[in-house]
GUMARKE-324539 format. One line per field, with one value per atom (N, C-alpha, C): residue number from 1; chain; y, z, x. Coordinates in nm, 3 decimals. Each point is the difference from the previous one (the first is absolute). Last residue first. Example, Ala and Ser with C-alpha at 12.3 -4.5 7.8 and 13.67 -1.06 7.14 Angstrom:
<atoms>
i <- 2 2 2 1 1 1
ch <- A A A A A A
north <- -0.225 0.119 0.109 -0.572 0.119 0.120
up <- 0.708 0.006 0.073 -0.007 0.000 0.000
east <- 1.285 0.082 -0.077 0.029 -0.089 0.090
</atoms>
This chain:
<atoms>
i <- 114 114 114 113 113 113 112 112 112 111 111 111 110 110 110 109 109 109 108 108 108 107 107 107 106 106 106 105 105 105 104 104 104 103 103 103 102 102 102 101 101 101 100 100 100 99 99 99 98 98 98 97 97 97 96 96 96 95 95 95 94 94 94 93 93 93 92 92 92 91 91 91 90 90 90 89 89 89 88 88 88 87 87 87 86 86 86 85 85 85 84 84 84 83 83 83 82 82 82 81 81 81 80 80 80 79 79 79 78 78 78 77 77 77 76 76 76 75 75 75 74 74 74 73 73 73 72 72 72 71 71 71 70 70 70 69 69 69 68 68 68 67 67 67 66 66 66 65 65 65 64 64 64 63 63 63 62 62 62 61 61 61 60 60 60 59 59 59 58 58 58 57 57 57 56 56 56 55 55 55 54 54 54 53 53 53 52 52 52 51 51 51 50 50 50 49 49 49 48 48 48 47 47 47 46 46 46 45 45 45 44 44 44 43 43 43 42 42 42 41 41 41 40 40 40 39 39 39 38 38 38 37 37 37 36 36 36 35 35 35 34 34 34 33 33 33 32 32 32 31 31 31 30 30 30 29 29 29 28 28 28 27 27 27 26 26 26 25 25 25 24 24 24 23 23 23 22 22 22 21 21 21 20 20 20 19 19 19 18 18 18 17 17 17 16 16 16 15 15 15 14 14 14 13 13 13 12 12 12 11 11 11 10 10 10 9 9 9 8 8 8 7 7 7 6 6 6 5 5 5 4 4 4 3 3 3 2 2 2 1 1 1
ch <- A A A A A A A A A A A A A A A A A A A A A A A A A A A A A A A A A A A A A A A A A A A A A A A A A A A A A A A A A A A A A A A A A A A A A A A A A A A A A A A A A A A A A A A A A A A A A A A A A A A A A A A A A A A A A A A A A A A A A A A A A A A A A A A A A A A A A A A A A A A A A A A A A A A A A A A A A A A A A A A A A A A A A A A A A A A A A A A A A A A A A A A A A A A A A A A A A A A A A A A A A A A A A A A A A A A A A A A A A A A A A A A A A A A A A A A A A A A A A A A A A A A A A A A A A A A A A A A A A A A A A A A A A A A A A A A A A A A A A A A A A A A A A A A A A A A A A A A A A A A A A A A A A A A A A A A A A A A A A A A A A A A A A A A A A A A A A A A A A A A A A A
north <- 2.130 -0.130 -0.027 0.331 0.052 -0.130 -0.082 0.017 0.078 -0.160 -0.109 0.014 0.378 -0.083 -0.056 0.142 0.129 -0.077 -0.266 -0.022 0.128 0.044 -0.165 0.047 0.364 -0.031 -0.085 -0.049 0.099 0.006 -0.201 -0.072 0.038 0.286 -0.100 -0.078 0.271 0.049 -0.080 -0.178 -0.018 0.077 0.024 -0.107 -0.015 0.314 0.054 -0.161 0.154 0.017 -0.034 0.318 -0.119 -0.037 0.326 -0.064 -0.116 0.176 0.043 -0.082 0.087 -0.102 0.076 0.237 -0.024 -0.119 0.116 0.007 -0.046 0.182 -0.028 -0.027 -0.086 0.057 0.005 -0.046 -0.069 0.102 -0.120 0.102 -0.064 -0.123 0.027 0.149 -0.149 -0.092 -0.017 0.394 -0.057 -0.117 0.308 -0.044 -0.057 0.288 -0.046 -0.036 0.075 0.055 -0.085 0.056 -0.069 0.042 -0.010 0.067 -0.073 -0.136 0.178 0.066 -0.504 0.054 0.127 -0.334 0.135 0.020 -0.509 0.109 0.131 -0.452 0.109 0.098 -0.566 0.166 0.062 -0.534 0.079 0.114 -0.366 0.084 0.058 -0.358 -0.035 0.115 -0.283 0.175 0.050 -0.419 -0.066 0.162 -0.117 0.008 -0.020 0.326 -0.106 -0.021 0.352 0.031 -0.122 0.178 -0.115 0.037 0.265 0.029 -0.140 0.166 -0.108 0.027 0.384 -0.088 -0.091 0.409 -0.111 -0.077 0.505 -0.109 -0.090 0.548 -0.126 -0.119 0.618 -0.167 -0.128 0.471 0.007 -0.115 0.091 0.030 0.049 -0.368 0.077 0.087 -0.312 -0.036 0.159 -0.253 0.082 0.024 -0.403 0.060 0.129 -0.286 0.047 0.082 -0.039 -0.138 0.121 -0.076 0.079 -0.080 0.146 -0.118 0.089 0.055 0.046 -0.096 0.055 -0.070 0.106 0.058 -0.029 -0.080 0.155 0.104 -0.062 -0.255 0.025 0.091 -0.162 0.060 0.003 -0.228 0.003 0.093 -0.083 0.046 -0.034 -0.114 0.059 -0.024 -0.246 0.076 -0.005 -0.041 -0.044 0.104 -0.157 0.065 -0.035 -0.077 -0.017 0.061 0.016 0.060 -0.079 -0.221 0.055 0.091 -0.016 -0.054 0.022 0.200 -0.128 -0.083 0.438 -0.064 -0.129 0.353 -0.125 -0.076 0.428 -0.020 -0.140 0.298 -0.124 -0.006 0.484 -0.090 -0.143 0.322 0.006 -0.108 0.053 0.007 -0.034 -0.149 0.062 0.019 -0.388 0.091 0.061 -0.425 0.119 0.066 -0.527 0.107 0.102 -0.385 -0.015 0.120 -0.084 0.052 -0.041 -0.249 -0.018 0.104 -0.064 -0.017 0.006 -0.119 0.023 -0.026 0.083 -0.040 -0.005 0.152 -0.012 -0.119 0.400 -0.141 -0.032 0.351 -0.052 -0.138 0.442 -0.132 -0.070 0.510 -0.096 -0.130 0.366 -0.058 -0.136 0.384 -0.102 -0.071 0.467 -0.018 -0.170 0.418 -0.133 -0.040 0.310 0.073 -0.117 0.156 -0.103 0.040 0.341 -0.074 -0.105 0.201 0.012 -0.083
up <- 4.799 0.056 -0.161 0.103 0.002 0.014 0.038 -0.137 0.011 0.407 -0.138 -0.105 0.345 -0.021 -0.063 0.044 -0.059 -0.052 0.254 -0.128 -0.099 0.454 -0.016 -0.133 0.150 0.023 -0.055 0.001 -0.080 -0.019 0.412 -0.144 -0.160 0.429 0.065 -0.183 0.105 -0.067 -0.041 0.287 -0.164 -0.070 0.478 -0.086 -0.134 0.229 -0.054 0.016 -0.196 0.122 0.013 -0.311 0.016 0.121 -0.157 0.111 0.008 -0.425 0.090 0.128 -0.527 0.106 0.107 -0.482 0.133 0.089 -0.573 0.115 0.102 -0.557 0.112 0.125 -0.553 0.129 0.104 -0.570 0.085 0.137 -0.500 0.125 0.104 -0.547 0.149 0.077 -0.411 -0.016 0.138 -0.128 -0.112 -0.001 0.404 -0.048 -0.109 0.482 -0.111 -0.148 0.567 -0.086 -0.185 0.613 -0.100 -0.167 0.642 -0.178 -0.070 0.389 0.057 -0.119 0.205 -0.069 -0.028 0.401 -0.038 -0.143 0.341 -0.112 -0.007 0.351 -0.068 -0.115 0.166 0.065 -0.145 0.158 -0.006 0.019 -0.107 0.097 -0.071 -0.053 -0.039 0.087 -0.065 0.076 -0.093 -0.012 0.104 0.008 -0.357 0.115 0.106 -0.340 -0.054 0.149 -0.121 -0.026 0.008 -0.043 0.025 -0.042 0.173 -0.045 -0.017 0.014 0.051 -0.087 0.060 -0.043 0.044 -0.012 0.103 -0.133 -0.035 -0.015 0.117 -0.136 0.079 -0.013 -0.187 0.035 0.083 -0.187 0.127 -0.006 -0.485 0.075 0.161 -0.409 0.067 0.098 -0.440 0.124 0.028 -0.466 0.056 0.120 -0.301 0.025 0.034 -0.104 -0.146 0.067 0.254 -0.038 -0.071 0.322 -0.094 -0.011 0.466 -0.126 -0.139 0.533 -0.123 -0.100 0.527 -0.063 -0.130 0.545 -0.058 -0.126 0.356 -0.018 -0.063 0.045 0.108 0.055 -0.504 0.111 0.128 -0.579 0.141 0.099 -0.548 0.040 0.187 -0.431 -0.086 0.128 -0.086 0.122 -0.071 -0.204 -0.029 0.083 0.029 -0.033 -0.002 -0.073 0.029 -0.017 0.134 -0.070 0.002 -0.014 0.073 -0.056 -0.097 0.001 0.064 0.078 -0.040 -0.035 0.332 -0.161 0.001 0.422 -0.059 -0.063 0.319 -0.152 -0.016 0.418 -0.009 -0.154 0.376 -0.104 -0.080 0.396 -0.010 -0.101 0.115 0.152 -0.029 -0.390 0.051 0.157 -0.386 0.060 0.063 -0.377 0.051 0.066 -0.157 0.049 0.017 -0.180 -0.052 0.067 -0.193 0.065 -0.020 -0.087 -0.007 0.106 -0.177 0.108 -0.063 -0.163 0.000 0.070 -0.073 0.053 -0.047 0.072 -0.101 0.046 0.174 0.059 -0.124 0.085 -0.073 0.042 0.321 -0.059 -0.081 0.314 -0.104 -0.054 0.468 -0.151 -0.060 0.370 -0.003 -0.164 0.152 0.093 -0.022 -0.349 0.049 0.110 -0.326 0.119 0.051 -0.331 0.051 0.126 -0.357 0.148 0.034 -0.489 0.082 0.127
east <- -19.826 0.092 0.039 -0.350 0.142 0.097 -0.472 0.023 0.162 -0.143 0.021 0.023 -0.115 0.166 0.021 -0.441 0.091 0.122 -0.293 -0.050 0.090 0.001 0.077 -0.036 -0.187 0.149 0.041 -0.481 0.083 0.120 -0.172 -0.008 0.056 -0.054 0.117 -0.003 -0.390 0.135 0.094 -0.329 -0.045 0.078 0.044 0.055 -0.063 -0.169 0.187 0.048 -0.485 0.055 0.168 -0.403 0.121 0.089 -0.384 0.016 0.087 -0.137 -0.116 0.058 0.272 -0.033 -0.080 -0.001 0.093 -0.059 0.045 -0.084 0.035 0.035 0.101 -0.108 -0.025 -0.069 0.112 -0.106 0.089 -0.052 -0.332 0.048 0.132 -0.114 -0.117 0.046 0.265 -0.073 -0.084 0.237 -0.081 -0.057 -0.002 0.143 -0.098 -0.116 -0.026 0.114 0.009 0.039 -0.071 -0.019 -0.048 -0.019 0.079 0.055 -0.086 -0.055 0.059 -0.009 -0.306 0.105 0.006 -0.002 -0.046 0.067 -0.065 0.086 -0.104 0.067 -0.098 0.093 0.109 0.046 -0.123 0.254 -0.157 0.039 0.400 -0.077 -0.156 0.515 -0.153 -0.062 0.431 0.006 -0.115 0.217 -0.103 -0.011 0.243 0.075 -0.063 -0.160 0.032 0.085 -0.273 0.105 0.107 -0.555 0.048 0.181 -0.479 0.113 0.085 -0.511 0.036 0.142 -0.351 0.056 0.062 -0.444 0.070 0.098 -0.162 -0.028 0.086 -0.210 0.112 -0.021 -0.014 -0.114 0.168 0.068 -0.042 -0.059 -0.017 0.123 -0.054 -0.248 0.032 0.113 -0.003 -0.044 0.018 -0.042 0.041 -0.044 0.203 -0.086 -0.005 0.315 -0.043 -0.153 0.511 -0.134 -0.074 0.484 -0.071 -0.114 0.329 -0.066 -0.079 0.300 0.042 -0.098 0.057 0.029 -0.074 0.186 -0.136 0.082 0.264 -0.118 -0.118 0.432 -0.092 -0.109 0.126 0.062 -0.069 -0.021 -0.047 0.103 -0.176 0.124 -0.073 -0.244 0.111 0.111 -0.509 0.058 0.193 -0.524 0.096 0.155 -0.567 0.077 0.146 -0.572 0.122 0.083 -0.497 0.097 0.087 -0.475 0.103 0.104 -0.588 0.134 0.129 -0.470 0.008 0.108 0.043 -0.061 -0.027 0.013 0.036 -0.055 0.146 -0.012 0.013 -0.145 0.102 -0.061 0.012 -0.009 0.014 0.091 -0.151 -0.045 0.506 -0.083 -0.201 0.297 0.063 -0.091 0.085 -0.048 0.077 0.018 0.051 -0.100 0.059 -0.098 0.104 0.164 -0.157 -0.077 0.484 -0.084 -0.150 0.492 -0.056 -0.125 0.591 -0.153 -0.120 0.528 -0.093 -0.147 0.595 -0.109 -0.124 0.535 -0.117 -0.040 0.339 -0.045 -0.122 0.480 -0.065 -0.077 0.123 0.072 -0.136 0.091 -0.082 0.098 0.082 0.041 -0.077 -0.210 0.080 0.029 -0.154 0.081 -0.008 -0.005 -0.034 0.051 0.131 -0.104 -0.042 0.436 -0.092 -0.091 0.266 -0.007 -0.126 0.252 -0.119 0.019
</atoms>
């Protein structure tokens, strides 16, 4: 099968923390936080699972920490979202990443290839 991805995923684990998802009309926000548990990162976006179940087209805010002082703020969309025995794993795209916040990715690509 041909890869359709336009940037290569690398294993990053993590865990964030949602307190609000919305979309243009909508802002969902429970009483409690989601957490989640971040599988894979690319300069497209990022890869997580979690036990909840979130909306598909919604967006959240995350605080990306990739260690090294390479620390960013960025909007997510999440695209996918596949149900699994123990929740749901999600795929969701970065919202305007700017191209030094790529630049970070990169570095953080290499280290782990070193």
């Amino acid at each position: 099968m041909r890869e359709r991805r336009r940037a290569h995923r690398v294993p990053y684990k993590g865990v964030l923390t949602i307190d609000e998802v919305y979309n243009q009309e909508v802002s969902i926000k429970e009483q409690r936080e989601v957490n989640i548990e971040v599988t894979d990162i690319s300069k497209g976006g990022l890869g997580f699972n979690a036990i909840e179940s979130l909306p598909l087209s919604y967006y959240f805010n995350a605080k990306i920490d990739l260690g090294n002082g390479r620390m960013f703020y960025s909007v997510l969309k999440i695209i996918r979202k596949d149900e699994t025995s123990e929740g749901y794993n999600y795929g969701c795209e970065f919202t305007g990443l700017a191209d030094i916040l790529s630049l970070y990715i990169d570095e953080f690509e290499s280290e782990l290839s070193d």
